[in-house]
C-alpha positions in Angstrom: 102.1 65.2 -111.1 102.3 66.4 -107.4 104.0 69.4 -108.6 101.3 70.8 -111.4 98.3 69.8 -108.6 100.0 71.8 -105.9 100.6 74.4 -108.6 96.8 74.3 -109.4 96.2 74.5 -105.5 97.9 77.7 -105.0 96.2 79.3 -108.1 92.4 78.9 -106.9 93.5 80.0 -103.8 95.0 83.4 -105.0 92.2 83.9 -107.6 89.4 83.6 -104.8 91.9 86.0 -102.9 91.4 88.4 -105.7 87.5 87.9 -106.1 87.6 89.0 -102.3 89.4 91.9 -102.6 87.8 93.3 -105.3 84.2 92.6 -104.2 84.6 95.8 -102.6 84.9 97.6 -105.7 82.3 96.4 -107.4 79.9 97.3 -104.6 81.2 101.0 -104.4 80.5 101.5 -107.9 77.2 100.0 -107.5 76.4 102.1 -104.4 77.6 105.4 -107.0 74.2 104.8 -108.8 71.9 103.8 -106.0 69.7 105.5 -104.2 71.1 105.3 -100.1 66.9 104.8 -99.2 65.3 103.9 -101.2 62.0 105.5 -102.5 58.6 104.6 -103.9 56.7 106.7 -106.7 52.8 106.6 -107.5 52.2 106.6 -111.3 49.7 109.6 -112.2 49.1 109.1 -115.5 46.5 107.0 -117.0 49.1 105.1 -119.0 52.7 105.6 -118.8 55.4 104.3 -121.1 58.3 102.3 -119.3 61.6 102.7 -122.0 64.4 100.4 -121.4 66.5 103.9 -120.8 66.3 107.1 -119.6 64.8 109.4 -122.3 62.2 109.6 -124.7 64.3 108.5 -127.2 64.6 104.7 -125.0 62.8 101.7 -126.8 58.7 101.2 -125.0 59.0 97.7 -123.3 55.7 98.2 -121.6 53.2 100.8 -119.6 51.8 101.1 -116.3 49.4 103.0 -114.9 47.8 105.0 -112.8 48.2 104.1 -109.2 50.4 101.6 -109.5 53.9 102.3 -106.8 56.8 101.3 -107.5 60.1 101.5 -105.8 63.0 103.6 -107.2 66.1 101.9 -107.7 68.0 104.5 -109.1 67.8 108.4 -110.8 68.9 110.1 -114.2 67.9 113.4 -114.9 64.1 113.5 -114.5 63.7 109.8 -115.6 63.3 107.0 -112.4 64.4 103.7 -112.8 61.9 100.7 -111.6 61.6 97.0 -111.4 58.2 95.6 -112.8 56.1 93.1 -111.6 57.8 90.7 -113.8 61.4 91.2 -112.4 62.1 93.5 -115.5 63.8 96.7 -114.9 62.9 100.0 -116.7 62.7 103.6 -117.0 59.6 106.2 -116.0 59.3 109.7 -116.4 59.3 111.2 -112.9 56.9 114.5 -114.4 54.1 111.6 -114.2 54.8 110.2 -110.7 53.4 111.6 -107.4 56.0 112.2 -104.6 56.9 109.4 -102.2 55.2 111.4 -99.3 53.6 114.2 -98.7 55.4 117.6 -99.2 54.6 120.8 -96.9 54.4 123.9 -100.0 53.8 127.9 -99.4 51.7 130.2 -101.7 54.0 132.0 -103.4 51.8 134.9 -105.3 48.5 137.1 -104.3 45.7 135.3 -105.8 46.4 131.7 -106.6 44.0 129.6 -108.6 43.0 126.0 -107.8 41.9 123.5 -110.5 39.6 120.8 -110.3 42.7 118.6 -112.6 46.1 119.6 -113.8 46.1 122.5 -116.6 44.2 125.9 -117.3 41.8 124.0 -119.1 40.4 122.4 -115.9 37.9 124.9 -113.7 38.7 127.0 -111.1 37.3 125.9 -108.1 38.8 128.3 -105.6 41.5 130.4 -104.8 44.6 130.7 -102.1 46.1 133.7 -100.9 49.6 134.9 -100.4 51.2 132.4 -97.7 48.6 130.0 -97.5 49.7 126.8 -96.2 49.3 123.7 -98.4 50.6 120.0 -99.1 51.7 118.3 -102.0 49.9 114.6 -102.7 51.0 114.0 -106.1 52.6 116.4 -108.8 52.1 115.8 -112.4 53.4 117.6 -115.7 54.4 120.8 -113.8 51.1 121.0 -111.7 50.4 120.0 -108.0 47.2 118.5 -106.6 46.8 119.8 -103.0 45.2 120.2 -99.8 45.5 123.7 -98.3 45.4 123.6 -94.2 42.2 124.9 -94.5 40.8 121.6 -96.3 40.8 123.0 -100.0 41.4 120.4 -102.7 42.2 120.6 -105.8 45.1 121.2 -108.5 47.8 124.4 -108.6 50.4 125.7 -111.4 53.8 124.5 -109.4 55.8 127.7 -110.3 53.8 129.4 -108.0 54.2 127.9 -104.7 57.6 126.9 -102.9 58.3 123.3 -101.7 59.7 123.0 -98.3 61.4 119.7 -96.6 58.9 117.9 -94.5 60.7 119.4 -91.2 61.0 122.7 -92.3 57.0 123.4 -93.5 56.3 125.0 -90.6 59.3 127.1 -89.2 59.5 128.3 -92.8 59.1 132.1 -92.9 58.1 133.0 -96.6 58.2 136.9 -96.9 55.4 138.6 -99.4 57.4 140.5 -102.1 56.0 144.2 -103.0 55.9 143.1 -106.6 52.3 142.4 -107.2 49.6 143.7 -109.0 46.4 143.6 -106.4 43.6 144.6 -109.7 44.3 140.9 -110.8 42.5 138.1 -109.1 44.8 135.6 -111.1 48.5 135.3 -110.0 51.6 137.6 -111.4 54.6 138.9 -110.7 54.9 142.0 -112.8 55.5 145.1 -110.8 53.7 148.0 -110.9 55.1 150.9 -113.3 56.3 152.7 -110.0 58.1 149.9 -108.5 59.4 149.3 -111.6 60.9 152.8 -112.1 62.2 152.6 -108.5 63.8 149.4 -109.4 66.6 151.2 -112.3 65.5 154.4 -112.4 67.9 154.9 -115.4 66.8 151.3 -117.5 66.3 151.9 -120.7 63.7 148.9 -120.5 62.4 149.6 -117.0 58.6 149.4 -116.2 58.5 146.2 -118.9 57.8 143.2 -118.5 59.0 140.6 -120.5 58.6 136.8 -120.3 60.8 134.3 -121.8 60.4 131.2 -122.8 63.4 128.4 -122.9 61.6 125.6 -125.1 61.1 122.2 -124.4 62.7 121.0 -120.7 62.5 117.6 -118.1 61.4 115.1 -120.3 61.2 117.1 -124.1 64.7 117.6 -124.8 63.9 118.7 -128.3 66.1 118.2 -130.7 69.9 117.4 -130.4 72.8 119.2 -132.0 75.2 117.6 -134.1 77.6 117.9 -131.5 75.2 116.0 -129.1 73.9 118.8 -127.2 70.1 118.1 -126.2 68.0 121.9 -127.4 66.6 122.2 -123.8 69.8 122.7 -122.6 70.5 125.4 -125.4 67.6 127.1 -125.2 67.7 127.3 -121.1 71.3 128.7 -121.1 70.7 131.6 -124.1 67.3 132.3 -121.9 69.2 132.6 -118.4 71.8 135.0 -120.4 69.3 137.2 -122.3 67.5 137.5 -118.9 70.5 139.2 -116.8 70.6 141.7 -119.9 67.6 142.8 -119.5 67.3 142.8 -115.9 70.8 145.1 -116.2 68.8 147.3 -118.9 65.8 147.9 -115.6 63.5 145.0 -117.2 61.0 143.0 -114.6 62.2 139.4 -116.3 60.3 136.6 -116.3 61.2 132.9 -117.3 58.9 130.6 -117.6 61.1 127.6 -116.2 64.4 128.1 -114.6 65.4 124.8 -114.9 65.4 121.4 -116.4 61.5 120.9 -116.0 59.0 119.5 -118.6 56.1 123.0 -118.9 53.3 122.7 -120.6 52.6 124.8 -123.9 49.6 126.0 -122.3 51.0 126.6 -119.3 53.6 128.8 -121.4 51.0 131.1 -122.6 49.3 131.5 -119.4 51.7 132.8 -117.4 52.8 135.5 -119.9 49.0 136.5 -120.2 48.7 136.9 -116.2 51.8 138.5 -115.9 50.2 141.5 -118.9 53.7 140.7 -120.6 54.9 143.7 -122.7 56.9 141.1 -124.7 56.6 137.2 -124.6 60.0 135.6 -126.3 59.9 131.9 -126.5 63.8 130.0 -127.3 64.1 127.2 -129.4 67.0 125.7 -132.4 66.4 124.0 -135.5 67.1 121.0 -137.3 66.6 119.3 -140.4 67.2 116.3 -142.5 69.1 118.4 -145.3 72.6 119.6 -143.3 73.0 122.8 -145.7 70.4 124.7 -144.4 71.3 127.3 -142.0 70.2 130.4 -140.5 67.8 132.3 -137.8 64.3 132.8 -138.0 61.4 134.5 -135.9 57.6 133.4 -136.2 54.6 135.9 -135.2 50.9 134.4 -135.0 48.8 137.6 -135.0 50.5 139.9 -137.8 49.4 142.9 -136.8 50.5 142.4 -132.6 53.0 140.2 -133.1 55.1 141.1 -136.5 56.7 144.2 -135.3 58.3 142.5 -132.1 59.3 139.3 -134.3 61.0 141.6 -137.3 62.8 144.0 -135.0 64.3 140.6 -132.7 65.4 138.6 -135.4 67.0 141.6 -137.7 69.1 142.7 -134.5 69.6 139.1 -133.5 70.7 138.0 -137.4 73.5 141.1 -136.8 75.2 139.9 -133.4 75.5 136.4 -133.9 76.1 137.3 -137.9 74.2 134.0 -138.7 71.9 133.9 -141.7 68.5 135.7 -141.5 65.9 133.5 -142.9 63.0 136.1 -142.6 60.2 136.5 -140.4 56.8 134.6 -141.1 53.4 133.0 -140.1 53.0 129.8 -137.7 50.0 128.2 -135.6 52.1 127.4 -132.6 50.7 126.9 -129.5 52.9 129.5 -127.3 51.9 132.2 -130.0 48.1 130.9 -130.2 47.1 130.9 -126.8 49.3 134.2 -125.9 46.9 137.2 -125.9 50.3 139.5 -125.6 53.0 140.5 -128.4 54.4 137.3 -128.9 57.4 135.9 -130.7 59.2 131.8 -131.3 62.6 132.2 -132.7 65.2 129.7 -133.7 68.6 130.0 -133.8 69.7 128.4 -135.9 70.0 125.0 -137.1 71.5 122.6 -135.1 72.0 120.0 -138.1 74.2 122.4 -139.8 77.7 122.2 -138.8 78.6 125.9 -139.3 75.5 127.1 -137.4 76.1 124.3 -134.8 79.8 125.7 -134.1 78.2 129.1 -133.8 75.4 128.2 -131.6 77.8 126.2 -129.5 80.7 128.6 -128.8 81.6 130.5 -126.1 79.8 134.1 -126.9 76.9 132.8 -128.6 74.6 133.4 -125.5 76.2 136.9 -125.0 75.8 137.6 -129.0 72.0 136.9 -128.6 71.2 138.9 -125.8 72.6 141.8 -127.6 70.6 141.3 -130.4 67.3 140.3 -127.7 68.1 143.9 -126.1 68.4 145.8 -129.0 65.4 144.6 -131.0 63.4 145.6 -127.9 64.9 148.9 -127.6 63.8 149.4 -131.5 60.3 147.8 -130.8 59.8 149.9 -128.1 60.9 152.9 -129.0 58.0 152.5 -132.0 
């Protein structure tokens, strides 16, 4: 009896020895996911969904709204992590929160609209200049609302104005690039033929100016490939490939996000109609409940601007990445709609087919359609 309770003695003890030592563990894998300080976030939307994880695809378990701060008790991607009011812990889209402080920002481009509210749809209310000085309150969907140093309020497009750290914003030097076009009052960044020309004098594409498009981005990852591969990602790497082609080929190159942030449609349109675009390309993949179904496919809005551009693309395309070519044809979307510029959506393929998703998911898929990008243009161009 004496022996099995000092038996039971010495166990507790080494089992609360063992809780001790790995306490520390525990914690360190906790701290992994944490924020070091944390920060608060200002909801900007009028009603915004809290998911119970990071994604759209996440179950709603409640909204909250604008005004409301929260602290952030951890990151993913561009989702934040909060705790309620009721001690429950969700997930918010950061593309609908306002920054934790205010953030010093630079003018980036000549002529720089400001919006009474976020998107082109808003009025312009004034404009900033090249360098002007401004700060960040809140950012929301890909736009800013501001206050320049000279007391100018309003809203601004964030791709054109640079961020700086709070201690930096004003030892910053932000240099003016000689690649704008002073006729327009709006902003761009397409150089002038000359500059252009001095840029690869032997380009094959130089003096154009094409835009592309990666679809979807931040929080619209599209659709997801078989082999789980979110389309934003897809659609941002063949972009970012197809891009250093035609920058090698003397092409001014355009993209209308360089990273994993959430652009409006709109938004989209508007910069390739500021920019005069010689050739707006938007990037997207396809999917569909039936898994035989494969192939590439262009769509044109107005036929008789935008069908050459599509046909020429997706026949060159079809040939490098020898995927099936579906045919060019008619849509009402919104990037093709609202672009006043020759204009093309394609998909490559569909990522619900498993032969088109091995395809779309190797190794030289990116190189194959830049090939085929560069040589449709060539043909397009040369017409």
């Amino acid at each position: 009896m004496i022996t099995t309770k000092l038996k039971n003695f010495c166990l507790a003890k080494l089992l609360i020895g063992l809780s001790v030592i790995t306490i520390p563990f525990v914690q360190m894998d906790q701290d992994a996911y944490a924020n070091p300080s944390p920060a608060k976030v200002t909801v900007t939307a009028t009603n915004l969904n809290v998911r119970e994880s990071p994604g759209i695809s996440g179950k709603v378990m409640g909204l909250v709204h604008k005004g409301d701060t929260y602290e952030v008790i951890r990151k993913k991607n561009n989702w934040d992590q909060i705790k309620l009011k009721n001690n429950q812990i969700g997930w918010i889209s950061h593309a609908y929160t306002a920054p934790p402080k205010n953030v010093g920002a630079t003018v980036k481009v000549d002529f720089l609209n400001v919006r009474s509210g976020p998107g082109v749809s808003n009025p312009v209310i004034g404009k900033l200049d090249w360098g002007a000085k401004i700060t960040v309150q809140a950012e929301q969907a890909g736009w800013a609302k501001i206050v320049s140093s000279s007391g100018m309020k309003g809203w601004v497009n964030e791709y054109y104005i640079t961020k700086h750290e709070p201690d930096k914003f004003h030892t910053q030097a932000v240099s003016k690039p000689p690649t704008l076009n002073k006729k327009s009052p709006a902003p761009t960044t397409k150089p002038s033929k000359t500059q252009a020309a001095k840029t690869n004098t032997q380009g094959p594409l130089s003096g154009k100016t094409i835009v592309l498009d990666p679809g979807h981005g931040g929080v619209d990852i599209g659709t997801t490939s078989i082999a789980g591969t979110h389309e934003k990602t897809l659609t941002l790497a063949t972009a970012k490939a197809v891009e250093q082609k035609l920058k090698n080929a003397g092409a001014n190159v355009i993209l209308t996000r360089t990273n994993d942030t959430f652009i409006s449609l709109e938004d989209r349109a508007y910069l390739s109609n500021q920019n005069d675009a010689d050739a707006f390309i938007s990037f997207h993949y396809n999917w569909i409940k039936d898994p035989s179904v494969n192939g590439v496919t262009d769509f044109y809005f107005q036929k008789s601007r935008d069908n050459a551009l599509a046909s020429n693309i997706l026949k060159e395309v079809a040939k490098t990445t020898k995927l099936n070519n579906v045919g060019t044809r008619y849509n009402n979307l919104s990037v093709l709609r609202n672009n006043s510029q020759p204009s093309t959506l394609i998909e490559l393929g569909f990522l619900s087919n498993k032969q088109d998703d091995s395809v779309v998911e190797s190794a030289a898929f990116d190189e194959n359609v830049a090939e085929g990008i560069y040589l449709g243009l060539l043909e397009y161009f040369s017409k």
